[in-house]
C-alpha positions as CSV (number, residue, x, y, z in Angstrom):
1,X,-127.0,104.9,-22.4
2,X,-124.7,105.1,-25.2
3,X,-121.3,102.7,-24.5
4,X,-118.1,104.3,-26.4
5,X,-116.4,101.8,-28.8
6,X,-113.9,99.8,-26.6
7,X,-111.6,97.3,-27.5
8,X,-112.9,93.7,-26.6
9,X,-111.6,90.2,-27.2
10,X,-113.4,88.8,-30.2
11,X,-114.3,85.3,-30.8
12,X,-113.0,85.4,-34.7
13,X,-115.5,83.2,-37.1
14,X,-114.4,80.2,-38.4
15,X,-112.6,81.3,-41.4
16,X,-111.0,84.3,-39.6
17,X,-107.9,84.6,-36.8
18,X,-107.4,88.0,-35.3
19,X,-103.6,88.0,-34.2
20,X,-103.1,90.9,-31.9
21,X,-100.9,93.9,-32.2
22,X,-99.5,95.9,-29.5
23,X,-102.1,98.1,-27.9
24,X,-105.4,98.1,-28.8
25,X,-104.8,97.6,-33.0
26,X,-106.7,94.4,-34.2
27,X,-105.2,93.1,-37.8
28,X,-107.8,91.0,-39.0
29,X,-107.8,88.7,-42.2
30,X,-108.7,85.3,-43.6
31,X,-106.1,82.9,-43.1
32,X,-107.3,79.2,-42.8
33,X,-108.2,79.8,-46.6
34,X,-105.2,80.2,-48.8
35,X,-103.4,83.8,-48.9
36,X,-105.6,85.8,-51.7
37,X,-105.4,86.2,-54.7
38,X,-107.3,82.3,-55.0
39,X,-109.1,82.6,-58.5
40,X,-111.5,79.6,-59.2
41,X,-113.2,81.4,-62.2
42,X,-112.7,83.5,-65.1
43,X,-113.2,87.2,-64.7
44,X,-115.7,88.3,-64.6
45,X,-117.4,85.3,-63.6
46,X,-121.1,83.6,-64.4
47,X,-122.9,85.7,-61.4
48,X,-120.7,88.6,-61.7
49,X,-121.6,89.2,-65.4
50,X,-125.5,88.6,-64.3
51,X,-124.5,91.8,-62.0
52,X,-122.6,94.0,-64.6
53,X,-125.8,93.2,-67.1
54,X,-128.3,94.5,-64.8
55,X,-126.0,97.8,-63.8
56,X,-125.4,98.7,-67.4
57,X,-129.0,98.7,-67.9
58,X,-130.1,100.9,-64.8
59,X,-126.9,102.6,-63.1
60,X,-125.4,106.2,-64.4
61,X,-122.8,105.7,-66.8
62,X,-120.7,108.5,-65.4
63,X,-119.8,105.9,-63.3
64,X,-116.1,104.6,-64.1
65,X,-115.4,100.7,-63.7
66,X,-111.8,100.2,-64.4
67,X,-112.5,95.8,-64.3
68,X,-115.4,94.1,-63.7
69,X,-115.3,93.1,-60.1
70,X,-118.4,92.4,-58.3
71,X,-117.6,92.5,-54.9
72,X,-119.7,90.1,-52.1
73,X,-117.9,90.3,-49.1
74,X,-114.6,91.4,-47.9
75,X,-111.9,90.6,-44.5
76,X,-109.1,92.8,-44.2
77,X,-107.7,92.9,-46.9
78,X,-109.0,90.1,-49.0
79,X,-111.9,90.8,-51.2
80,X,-114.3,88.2,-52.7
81,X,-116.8,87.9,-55.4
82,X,-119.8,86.6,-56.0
83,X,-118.2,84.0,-57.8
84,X,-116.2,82.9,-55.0
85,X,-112.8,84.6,-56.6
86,X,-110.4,86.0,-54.1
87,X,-109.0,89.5,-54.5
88,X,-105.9,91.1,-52.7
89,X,-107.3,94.6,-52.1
90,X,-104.9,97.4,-52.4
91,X,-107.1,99.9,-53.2
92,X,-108.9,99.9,-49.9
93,X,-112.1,101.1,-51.7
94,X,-110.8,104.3,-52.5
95,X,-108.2,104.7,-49.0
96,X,-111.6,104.2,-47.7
97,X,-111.3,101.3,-45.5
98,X,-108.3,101.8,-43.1
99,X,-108.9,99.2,-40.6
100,X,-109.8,96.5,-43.6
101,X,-112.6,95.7,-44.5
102,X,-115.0,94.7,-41.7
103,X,-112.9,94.7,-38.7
104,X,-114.5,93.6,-36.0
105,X,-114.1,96.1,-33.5
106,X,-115.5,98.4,-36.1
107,X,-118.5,96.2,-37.0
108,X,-119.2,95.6,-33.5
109,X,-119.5,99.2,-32.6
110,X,-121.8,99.9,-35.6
111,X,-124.3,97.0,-34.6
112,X,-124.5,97.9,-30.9
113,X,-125.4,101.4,-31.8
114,X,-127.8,100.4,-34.6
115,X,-130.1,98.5,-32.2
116,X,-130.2,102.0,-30.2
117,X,-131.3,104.9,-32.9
118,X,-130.0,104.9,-36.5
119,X,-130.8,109.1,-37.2
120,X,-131.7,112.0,-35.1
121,X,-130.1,115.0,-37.4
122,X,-126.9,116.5,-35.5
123,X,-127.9,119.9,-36.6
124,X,-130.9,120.1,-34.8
125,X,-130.7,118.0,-31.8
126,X,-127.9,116.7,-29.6
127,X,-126.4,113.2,-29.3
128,X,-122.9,111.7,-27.4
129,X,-121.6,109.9,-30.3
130,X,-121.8,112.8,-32.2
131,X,-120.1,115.3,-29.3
132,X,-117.8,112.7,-28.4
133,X,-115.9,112.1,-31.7
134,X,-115.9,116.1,-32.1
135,X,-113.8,116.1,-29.2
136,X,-112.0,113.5,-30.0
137,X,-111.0,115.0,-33.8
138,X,-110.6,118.8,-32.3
139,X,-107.6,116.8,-30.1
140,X,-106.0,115.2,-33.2
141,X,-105.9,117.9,-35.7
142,X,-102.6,119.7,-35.4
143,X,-102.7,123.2,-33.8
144,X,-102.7,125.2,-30.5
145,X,-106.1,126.2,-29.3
146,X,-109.5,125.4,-28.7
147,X,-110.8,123.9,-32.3
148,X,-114.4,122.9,-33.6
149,X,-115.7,120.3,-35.5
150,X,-118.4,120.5,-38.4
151,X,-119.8,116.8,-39.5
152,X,-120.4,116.4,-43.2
153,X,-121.3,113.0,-45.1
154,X,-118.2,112.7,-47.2
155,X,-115.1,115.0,-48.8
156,X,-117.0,117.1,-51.4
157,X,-119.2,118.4,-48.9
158,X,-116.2,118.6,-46.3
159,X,-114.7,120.9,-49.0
160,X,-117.7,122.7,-49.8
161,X,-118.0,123.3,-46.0
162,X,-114.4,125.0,-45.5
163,X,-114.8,127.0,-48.9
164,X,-117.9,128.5,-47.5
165,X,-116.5,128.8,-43.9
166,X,-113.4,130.8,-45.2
167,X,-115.4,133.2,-47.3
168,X,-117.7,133.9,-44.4
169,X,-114.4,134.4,-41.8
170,X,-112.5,136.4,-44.2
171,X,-115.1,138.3,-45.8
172,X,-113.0,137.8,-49.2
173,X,-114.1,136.2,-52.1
174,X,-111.1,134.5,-54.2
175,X,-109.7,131.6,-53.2
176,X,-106.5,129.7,-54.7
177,X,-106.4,126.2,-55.8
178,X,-103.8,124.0,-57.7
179,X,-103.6,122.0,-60.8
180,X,-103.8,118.6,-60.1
181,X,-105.5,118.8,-57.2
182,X,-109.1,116.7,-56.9
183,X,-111.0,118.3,-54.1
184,X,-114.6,116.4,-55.1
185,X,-117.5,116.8,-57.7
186,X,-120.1,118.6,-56.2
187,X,-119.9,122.3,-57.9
188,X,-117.8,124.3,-55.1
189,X,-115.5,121.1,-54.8
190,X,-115.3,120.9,-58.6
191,X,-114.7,125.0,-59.0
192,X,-111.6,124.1,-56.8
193,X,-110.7,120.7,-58.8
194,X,-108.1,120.6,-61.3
195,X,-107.4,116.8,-61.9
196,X,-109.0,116.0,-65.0
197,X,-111.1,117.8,-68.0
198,X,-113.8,115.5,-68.2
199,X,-114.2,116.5,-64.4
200,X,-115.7,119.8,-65.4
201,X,-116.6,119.4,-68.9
202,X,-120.2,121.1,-69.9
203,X,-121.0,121.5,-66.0
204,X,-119.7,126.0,-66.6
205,X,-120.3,128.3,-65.1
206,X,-118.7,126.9,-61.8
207,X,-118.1,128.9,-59.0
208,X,-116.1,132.3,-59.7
209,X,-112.8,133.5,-58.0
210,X,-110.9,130.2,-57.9
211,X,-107.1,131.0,-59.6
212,X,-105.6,127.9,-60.2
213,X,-101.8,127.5,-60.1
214,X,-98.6,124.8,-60.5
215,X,-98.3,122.1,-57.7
216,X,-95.1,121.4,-57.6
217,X,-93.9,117.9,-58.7
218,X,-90.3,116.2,-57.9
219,X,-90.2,114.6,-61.0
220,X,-91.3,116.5,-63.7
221,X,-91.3,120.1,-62.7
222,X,-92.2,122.7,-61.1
223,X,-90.0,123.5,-58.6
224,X,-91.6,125.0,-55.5
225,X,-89.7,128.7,-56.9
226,X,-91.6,128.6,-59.6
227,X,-94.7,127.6,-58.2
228,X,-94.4,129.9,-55.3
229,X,-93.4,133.1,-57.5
230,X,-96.4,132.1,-59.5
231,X,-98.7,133.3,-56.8
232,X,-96.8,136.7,-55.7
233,X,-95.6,137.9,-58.7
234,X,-98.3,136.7,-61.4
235,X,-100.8,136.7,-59.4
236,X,-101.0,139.2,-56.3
237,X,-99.2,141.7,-58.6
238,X,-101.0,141.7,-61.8
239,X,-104.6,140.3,-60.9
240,X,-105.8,139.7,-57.4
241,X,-104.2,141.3,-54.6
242,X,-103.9,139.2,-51.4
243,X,-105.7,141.1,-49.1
244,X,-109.3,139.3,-51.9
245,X,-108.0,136.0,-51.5
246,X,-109.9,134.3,-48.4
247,X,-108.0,131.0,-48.7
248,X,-105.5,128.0,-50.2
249,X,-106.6,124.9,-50.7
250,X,-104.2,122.3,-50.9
251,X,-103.7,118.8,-50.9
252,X,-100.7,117.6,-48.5
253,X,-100.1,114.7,-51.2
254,X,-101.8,115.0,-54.4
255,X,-104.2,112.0,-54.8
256,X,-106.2,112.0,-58.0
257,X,-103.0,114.5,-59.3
258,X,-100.5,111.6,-59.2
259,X,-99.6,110.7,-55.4
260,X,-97.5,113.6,-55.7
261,X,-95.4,114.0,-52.5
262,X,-93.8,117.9,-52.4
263,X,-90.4,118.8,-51.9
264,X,-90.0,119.5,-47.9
265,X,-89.8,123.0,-48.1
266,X,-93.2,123.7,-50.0
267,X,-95.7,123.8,-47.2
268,X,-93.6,125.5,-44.7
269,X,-93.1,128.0,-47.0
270,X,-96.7,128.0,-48.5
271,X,-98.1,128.5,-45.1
272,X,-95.7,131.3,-44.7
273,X,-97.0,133.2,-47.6
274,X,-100.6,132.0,-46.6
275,X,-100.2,133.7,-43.1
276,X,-98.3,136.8,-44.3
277,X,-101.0,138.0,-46.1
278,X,-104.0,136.7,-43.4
279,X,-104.6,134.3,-45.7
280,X,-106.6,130.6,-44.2
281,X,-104.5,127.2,-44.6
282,X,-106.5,124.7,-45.5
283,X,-105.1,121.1,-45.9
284,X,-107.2,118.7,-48.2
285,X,-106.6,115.5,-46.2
286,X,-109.8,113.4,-47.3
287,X,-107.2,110.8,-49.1
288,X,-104.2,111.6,-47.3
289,X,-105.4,111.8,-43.9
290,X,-106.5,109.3,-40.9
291,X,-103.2,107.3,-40.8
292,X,-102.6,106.6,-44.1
293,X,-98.7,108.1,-44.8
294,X,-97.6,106.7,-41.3
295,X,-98.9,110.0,-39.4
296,X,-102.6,110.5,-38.6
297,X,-102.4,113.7,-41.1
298,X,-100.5,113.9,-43.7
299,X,-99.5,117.5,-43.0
300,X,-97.8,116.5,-40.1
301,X,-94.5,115.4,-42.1
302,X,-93.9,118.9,-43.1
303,X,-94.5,120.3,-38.8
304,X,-97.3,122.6,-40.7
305,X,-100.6,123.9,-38.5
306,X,-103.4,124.2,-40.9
307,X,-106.3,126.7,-40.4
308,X,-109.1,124.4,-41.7
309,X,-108.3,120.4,-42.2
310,X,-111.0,118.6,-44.6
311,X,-111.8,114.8,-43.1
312,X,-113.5,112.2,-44.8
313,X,-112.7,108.2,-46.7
314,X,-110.6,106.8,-44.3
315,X,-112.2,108.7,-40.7
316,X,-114.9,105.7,-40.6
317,X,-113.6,102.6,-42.2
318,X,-116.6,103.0,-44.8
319,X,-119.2,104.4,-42.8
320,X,-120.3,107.7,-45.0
321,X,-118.6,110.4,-42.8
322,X,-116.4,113.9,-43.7
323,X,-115.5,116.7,-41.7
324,X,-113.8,120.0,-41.5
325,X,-112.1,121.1,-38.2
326,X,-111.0,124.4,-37.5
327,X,-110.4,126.9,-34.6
328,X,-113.1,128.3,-32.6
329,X,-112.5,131.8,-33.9
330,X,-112.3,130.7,-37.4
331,X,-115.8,129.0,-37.3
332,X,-117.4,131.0,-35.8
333,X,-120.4,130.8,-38.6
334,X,-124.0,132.0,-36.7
335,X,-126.9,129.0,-36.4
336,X,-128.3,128.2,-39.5
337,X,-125.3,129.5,-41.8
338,X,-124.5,125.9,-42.8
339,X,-126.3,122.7,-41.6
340,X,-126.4,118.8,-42.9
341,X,-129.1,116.5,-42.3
342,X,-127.3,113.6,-42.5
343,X,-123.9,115.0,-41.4
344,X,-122.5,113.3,-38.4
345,X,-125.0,110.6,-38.4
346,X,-125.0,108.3,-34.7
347,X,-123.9,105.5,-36.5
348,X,-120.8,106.7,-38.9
349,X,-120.0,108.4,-35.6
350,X,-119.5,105.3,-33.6
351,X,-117.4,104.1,-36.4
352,X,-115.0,106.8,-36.7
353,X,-114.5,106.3,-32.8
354,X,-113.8,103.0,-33.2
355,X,-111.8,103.5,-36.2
356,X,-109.5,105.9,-34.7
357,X,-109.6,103.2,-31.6
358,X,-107.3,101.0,-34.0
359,X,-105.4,103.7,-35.3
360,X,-103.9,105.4,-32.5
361,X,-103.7,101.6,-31.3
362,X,-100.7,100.9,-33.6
363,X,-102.5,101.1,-37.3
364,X,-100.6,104.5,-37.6
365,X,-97.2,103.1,-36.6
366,X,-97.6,99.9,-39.0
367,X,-98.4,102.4,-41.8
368,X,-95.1,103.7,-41.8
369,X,-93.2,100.4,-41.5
370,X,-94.8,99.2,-43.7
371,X,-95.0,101.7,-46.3
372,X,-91.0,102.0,-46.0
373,X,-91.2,97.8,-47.7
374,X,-93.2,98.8,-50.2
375,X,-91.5,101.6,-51.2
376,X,-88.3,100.1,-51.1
377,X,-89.7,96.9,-53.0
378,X,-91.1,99.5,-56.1
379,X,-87.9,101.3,-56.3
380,X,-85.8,97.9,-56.4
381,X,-87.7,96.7,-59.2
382,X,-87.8,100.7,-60.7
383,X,-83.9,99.7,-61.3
384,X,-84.9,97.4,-63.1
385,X,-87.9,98.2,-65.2
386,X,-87.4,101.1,-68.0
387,X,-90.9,101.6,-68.4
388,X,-90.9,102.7,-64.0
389,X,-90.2,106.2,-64.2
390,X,-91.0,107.3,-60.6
391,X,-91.6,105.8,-57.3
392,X,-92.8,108.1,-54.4
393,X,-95.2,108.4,-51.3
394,X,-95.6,108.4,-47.3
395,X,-96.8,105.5,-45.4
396,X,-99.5,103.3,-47.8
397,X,-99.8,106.4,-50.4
398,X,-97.9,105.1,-52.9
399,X,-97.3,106.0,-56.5
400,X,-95.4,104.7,-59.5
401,X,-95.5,106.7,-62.4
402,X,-95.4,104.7,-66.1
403,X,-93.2,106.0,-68.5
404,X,-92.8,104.8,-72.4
405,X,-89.1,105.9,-72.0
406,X,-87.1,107.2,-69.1
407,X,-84.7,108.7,-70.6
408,X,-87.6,111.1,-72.2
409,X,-90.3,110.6,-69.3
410,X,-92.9,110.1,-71.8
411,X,-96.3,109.2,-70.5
412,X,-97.9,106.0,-70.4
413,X,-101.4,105.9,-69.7
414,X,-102.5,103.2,-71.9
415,X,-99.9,101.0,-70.4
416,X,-100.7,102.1,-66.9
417,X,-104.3,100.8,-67.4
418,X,-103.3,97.5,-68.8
419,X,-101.1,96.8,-66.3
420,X,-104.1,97.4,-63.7
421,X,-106.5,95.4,-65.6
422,X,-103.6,92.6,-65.9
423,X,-103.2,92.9,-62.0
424,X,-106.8,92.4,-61.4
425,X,-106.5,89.3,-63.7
426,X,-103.7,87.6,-61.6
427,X,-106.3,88.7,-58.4
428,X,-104.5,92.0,-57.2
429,X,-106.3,95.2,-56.8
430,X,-105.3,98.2,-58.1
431,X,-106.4,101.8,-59.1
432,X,-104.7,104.7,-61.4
433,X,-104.1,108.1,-60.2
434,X,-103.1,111.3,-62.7
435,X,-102.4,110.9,-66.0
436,X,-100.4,107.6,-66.2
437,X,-99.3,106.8,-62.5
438,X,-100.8,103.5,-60.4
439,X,-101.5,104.2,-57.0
440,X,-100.9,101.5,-53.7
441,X,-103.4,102.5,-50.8
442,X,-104.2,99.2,-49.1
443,X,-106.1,98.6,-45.7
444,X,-103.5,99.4,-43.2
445,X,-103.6,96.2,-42.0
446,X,-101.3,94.7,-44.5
447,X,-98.5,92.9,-43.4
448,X,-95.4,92.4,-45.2
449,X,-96.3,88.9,-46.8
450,X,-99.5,90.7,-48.8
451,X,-96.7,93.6,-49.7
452,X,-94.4,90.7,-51.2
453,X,-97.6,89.1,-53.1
454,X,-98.8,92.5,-54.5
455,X,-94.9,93.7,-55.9
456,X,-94.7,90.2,-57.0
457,X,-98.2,90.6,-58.8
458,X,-97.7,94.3,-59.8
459,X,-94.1,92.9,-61.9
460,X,-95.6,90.2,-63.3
461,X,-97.9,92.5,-65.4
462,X,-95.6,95.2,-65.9
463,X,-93.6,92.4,-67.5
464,X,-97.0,90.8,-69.5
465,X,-97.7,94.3,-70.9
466,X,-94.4,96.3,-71.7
């Protein structure tokens, strides 16, 4: 009989100590080894470069590699090589890994249901882990009423799912999407994607009736006015009237856009104009969601109910796993309008329920507290770096956007990858977001010593490279 994930005391190996939290959050990490970063080679090293040959050769160069880490094991939030080199991780394999990488409770829960069955197809037979973490996600999404949950295997198809699901419930055909936005790469996803031209390069025709339109941005403009008055005035006057348009799709925070946090008004009042005209909310929170700005959604900071929530990265601490959740009488799709072999698998299922175990365990809580260091950390030394022209975020979504002069806010993307690369060279890692901004999304089981390390790391190279 299948055992739900419960939190048990773990004997830790001998290189690892698990200190406990209140409630049922483990923090996991190494310790008896020096703190990371601990470099004992240059990078990349001897067997990392054996790697890197062997991928160039065989692996699809669409592929982008911003440094050449070859990754061999990782705790919490230390990452190793196979060289033996020790990484700070801050990049949480994409805001994949919430709980760190490899926490026990997670692990365990994956191996005890691995020696039971490993597949069975959730879309044509029944199984608890499956039921049990729909129940447990129709409880957590925001909203009055009964909700359900369709399983996916990551956030394009989660996407493609609620794009689908909305044209079915509406019966409309257009849907509105924003610039900036990254909603995945599969060819619905993509249609509704507007992060980056190479994205959608030579890959036309994509799907027809997505209008794109302004996100609005603190920093550099639009104001949520403008962005707002682009949608009824441009748009539902002169082009597509609301009563076509079947749904907005929008990203709480951009990700890929920027880490772009909106001005508090935006959402309320977008989900005003959304409901006005019957058209379906629905929130993006594949990067923003499962604890990661100090809430378990992101939307939640703006009091907002979505109609449709897209799930996936941090809902399974690296087990492949997205999902879409939505009110009964929105999905109410027939049997065999949309199906997923793989979607919901027994195994990613017992890791979400074990991952939101640690979460609602005090992972969410430690997300906020500690996001509020790092932000004020980046914003002390913005006063004192010319080339920081923006600091912003929730929780562990943070962003700093590089500027060749503030006075001008011109862009820096050269520098912004420099500085990455010269991060990853003093053993901190770090990925870019937008057009010249660096974003900080470690496991959530940081404490405040790795913060120190990583703004000590992260001003180091701003200071090597500007």
């Amino acid at each position: 009989m299948w055992t739900p994930p419960q939190v048990a005391e773990f004997v830790p190996e001998s290189r690892s100590v698990f200190p406990w939290a209140t409630g049922s959050a483990i923090l996991h990490r190494m310790t008896n080894d020096p703190r990371a970063p601990h470099l004992v080679t240059d990078l990349p090293g001897p067997r990392a470069r054996e790697v890197i040959d062997i991928d160039e050769r065989f692996v699809s160069p669409s592929y982008t590699r911003p440094y050449p880490l070859v990754v061999r094991r990782g705790t919490g939030a230390v990452v190793e090589d196979v060289d033996g080199n020790r990484f700070l991780d801050f990049t949480a394999g994409i805001a994949v890994c919430a709980t760190g990488h490899c926490h026990p409770h997670v692990t365990e829960a994956i191996e005890r249901q691995s020696q039971s069955f490993l597949h069975m197809s959730g879309s044509d037979f029944y199984y608890e882990p499956l039921a049990r973490l729909a129940e447990k996600l129709s409880k957590l999404v925001p909203g009055a009423g009964s909700k359900r949950v369709f399983f996916t295997n990551s956030g394009a198809e989660a996407v493609e799912a609620a794009f689908k699901l909305a044209r079915y419930h509406t019966g409309r055909t257009h849907v509105i999407a924003f610039y900036g936005a990254f909603h995945g790469r599969t060819l619905g996803a993509l249609s509704l994607t507007g992060s980056n031209v190479v994205q959608r390069a030579r890959f036309a025709p994509l799907i027809p009736g997505v209008i794109h339109v302004p996100y609005p941005n603190p920093y550099r403009g639009p104001s949520v006015d403008e962005c707002l008055a682009r949608i009824e005035e441009e748009i539902f006057r002169r082009t597509v009237p609301p009563d076509e348009v079947a749904a907005i799709f929008v990203e709480p925070i951009q990700g890929e856009g920027g880490y772009l946090v909106p001005p508090p008004d935006f959402h309320p009042r977008l989900r005003e104009l959304a409901s006005r005209h019957g058209i379906l909310y629905v929130a993006d929170e594949v990067q923003s969601g499962m604890g990661r700005t100090g809430r378990m959604l992101a939307i939640e900071h703006w009091g907002v109910e979505p109609d449709i929530v897209c799930l996936a990265k941090g809902i399974a601490s690296g087990m492949p796993l997205g999902a879409i959740v939505a009110r009964d009488t929105i999905m109410d799709w027939p049997a065999g309008s949309h199906a997923s072999t793989f979607g919901g698998n027994p195994v990613s299922c017992v890791a979400a329920l074990a991952t939101i175990d640690l979460l609602e365990g005090g992972l969410v809580e430690s997300a906020a507290r500690l996001g509020d260091v790092l932000l004020d950390r980046l914003r002390t030394m913005a006063d004192e770096h010319e080339r920081i022209g923006d600091v912003r975020g929730r929780g562990l979504m943070v962003g700093v956007e590089l500027v060749r002069n503030r006075k001008t806010r011109e862009r820096a993307p050269k520098e912004r990858n420099e500085i990455v690369r010269a991060c990853f060279r003093r053993g901190l890692l770090l990925l870019g977001c937008g057009e010249n901004s660096i974003r900080f999304s470690p496991p959530l089981v940081v404490d405040e010593e790795d913060v120190r390390i990583a703004t000590k790391i992260f001003g180091e190279a701003l200071e090597e490279v500007t």
